[in-house]
C-alpha positions as CSV (number, residue, x, y, z in Angstrom):
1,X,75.2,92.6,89.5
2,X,74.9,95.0,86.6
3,X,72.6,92.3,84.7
4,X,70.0,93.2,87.7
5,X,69.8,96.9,86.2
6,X,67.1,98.2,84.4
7,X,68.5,98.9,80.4
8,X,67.3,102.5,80.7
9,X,69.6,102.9,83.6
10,X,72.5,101.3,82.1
11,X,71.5,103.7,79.0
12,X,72.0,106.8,80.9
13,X,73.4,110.0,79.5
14,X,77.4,110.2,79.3
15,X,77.6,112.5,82.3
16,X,76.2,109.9,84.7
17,X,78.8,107.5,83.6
18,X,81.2,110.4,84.3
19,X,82.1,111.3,80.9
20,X,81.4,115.9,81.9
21,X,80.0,117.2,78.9
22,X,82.5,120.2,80.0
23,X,85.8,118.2,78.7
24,X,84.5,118.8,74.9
25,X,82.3,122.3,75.2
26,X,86.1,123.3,76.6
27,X,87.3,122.0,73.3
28,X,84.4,123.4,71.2
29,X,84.8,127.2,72.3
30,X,88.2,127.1,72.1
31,X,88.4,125.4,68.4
32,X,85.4,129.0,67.7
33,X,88.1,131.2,69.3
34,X,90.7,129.9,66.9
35,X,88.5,129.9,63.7
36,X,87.4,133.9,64.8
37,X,91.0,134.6,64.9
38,X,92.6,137.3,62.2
39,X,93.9,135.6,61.0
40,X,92.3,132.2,61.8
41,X,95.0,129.6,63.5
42,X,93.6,126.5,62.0
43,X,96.3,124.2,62.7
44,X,95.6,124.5,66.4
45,X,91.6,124.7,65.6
46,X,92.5,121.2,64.5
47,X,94.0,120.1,67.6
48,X,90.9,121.3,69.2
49,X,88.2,119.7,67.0
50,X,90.2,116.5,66.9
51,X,90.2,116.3,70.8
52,X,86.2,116.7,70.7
53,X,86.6,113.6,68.3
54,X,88.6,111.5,70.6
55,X,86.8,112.4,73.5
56,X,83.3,111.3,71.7
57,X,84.9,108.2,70.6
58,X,86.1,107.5,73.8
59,X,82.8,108.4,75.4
60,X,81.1,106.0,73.0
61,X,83.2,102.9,73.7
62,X,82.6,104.2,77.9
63,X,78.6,103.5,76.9
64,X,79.2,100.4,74.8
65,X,81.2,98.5,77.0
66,X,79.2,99.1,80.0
67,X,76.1,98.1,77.8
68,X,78.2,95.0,77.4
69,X,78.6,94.3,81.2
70,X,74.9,94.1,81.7
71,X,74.4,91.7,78.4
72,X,77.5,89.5,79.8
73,X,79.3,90.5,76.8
74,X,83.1,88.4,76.8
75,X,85.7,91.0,78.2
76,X,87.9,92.8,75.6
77,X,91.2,91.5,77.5
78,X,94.3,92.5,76.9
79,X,97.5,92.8,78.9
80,X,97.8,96.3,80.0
81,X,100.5,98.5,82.4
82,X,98.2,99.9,85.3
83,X,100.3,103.5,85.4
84,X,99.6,103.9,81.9
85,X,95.5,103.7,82.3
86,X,96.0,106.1,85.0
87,X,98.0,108.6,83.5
88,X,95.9,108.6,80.6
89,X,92.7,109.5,82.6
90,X,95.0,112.3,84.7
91,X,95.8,113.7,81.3
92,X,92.3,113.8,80.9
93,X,91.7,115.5,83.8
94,X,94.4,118.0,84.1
95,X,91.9,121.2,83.7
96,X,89.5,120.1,85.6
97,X,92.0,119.5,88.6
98,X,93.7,123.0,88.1
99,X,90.5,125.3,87.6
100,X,89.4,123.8,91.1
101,X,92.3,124.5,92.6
102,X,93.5,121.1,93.8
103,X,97.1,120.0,94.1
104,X,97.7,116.7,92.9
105,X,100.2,114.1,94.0
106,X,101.3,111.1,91.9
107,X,103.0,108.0,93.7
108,X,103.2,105.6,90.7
109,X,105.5,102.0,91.4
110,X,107.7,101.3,88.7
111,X,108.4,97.7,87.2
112,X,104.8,97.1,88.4
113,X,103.2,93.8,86.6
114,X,101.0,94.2,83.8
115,X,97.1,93.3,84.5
116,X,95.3,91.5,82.3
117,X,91.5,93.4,81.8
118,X,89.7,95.8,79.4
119,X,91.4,99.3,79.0
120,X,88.0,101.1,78.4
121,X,86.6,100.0,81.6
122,X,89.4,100.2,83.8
123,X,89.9,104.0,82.8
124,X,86.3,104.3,83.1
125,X,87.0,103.4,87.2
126,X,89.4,105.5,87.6
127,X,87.9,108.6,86.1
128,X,84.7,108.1,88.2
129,X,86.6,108.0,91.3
130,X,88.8,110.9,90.3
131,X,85.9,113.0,89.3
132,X,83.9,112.1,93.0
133,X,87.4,113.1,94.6
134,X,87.3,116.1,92.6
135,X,83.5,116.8,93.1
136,X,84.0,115.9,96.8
137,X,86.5,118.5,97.5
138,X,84.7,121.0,96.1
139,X,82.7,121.1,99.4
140,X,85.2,122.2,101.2
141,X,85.3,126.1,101.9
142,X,88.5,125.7,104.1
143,X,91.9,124.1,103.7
144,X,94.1,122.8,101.2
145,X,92.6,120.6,98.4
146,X,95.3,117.4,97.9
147,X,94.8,114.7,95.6
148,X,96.6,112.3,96.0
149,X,97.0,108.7,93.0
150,X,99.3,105.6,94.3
151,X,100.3,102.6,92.4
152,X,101.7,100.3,94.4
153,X,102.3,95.8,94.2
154,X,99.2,94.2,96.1
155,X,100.8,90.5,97.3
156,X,102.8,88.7,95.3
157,X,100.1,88.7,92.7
158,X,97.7,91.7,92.2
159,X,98.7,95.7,92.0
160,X,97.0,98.2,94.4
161,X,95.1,101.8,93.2
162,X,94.6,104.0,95.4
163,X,92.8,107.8,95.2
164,X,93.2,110.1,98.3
165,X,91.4,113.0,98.6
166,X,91.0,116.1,101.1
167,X,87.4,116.1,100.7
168,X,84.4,116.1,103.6
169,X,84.9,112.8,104.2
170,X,82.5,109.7,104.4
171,X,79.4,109.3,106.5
172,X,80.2,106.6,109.5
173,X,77.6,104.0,109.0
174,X,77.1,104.5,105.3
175,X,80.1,103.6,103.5
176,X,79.0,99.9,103.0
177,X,76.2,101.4,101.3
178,X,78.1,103.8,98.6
179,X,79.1,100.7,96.1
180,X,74.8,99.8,96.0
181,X,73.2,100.5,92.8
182,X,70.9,103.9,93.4
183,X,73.2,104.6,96.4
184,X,74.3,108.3,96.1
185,X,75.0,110.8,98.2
186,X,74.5,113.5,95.3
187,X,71.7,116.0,94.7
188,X,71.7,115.3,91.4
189,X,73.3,112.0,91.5
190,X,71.5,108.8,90.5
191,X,73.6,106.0,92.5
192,X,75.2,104.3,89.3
193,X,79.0,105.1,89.2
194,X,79.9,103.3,91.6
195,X,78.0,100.5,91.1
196,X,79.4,100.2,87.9
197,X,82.8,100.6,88.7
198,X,82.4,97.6,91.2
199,X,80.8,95.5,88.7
200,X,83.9,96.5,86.6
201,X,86.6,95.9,89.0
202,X,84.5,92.5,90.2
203,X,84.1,91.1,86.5
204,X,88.5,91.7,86.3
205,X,88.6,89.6,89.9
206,X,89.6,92.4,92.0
207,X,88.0,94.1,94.9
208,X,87.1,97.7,95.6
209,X,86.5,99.9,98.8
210,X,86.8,102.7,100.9
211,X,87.6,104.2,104.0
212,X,87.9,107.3,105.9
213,X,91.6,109.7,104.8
214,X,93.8,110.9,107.6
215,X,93.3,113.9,108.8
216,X,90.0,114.3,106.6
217,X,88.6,113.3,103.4
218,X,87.8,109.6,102.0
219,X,90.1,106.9,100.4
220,X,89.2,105.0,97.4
221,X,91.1,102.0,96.6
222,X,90.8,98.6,94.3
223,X,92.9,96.1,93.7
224,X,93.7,93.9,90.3
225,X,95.1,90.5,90.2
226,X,97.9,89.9,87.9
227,X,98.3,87.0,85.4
228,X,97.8,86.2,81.9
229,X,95.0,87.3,79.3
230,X,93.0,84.2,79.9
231,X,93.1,84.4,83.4
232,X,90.2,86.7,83.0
């Protein structure tokens, strides 16, 4: 499906992949408070600068990997442990969480198999959909914001991710319509993160959909078959 999309779409700026410029202008003030310190701390200025560095990296591998789903570039497989992809994103995402208030609630299986896929693009999933959870339940003037993350087996032979969120919910009628290229329900949004995270999840041989939370809110969920390296 991403092959179908223009190149100057799939070329869009990191924030649209859902890469927030924020993460490193966080990093770049507070590596200017440290240097304009008396006296300077440079040892944690260097913690600072060197998480802009990984973050631009990061954000750089984000582009060229999903560059490499619309050319039908092979997969970078490897086998990789499913909790560890998404505690490396909630790391990630730790400020962001706690300056919009929002409680967060980890449900991670242990002993779960390991999945057989691309690390880059499977983190770049589950960052999208925390970020829309996150952007979602910013709407909401009243009551508690709760995120909630599962892990959990799928079958005998895939593992389950789940996203909750406390959010406004989904539209009845629409939600078939939210994984469409150009789809978006944004102001600013341009309909291509979710796209893209299907075409990800698809090109692994998993599925991914959603459906309305209970009491309120929307539930994001794929699933990942398990296996061995080539089985992808």
């Amino acid at each position: 499906m991403l092959a179908s999309f223009p190149a100057s779409m799939v070329n869009q700026k990191q924030a649209d992949l859902g890469i927030p410029d924020r993460f490193n202008l966080a990093s770049s003030r507070s590596s200017l408070n440290f240097l304009a310190a008396q006296p300077p701390n440079l040892d944690e200025a260097r913690q600072a600068i060197a998480c802009i560095v990984k973050d631009a990296n990061r954000a750089s591998d984000v582009i060229a990997r999903v560059r490499g789903l619309a050319k039908r570039t092979p997969t970078q497989k490897e086998l990789l442990n499913i909790n560890e992809t998404v505690n490396e994103i909630i790391k990630l995402t730790t400020s962001e969480i706690q300056n919009n208030h929002i409680s967060l609630h980890l449900q991670l299986a242990d002993d779960l198999p390991l999945i057989p896929g691309d690390s880059v693009q499977l983190q770049q999933v589950f960052l999208n959909l925390i970020l829309n959870a996150i952007e979602a339940m910013n709407g909401v003037a009243d009551g508690s914001r709760e995120l909630f993350v599962s892990t959990a087996p799928d079958g005998s032979d895939a593992v389950l991710v789940a996203i909750h969120d406390t959010g406004p919910g989904l539209e009845p009628g629409k939600i078939d319509n939210l994984f469409d290229a150009f789809y978006t329900t944004k102001r600013d949004g341009m309909g291509m993160g979710l796209a893209i995270s299907r075409s990800i999840i698809e090109a692994h041989g998993g599925r991914i959909w959603a459906e309305p939370n209970t009491p309120r809110g929307a539930v994001f969920q794929f699933n990942l078959p398990t296996g061995s390296v080539a089985a992808i």
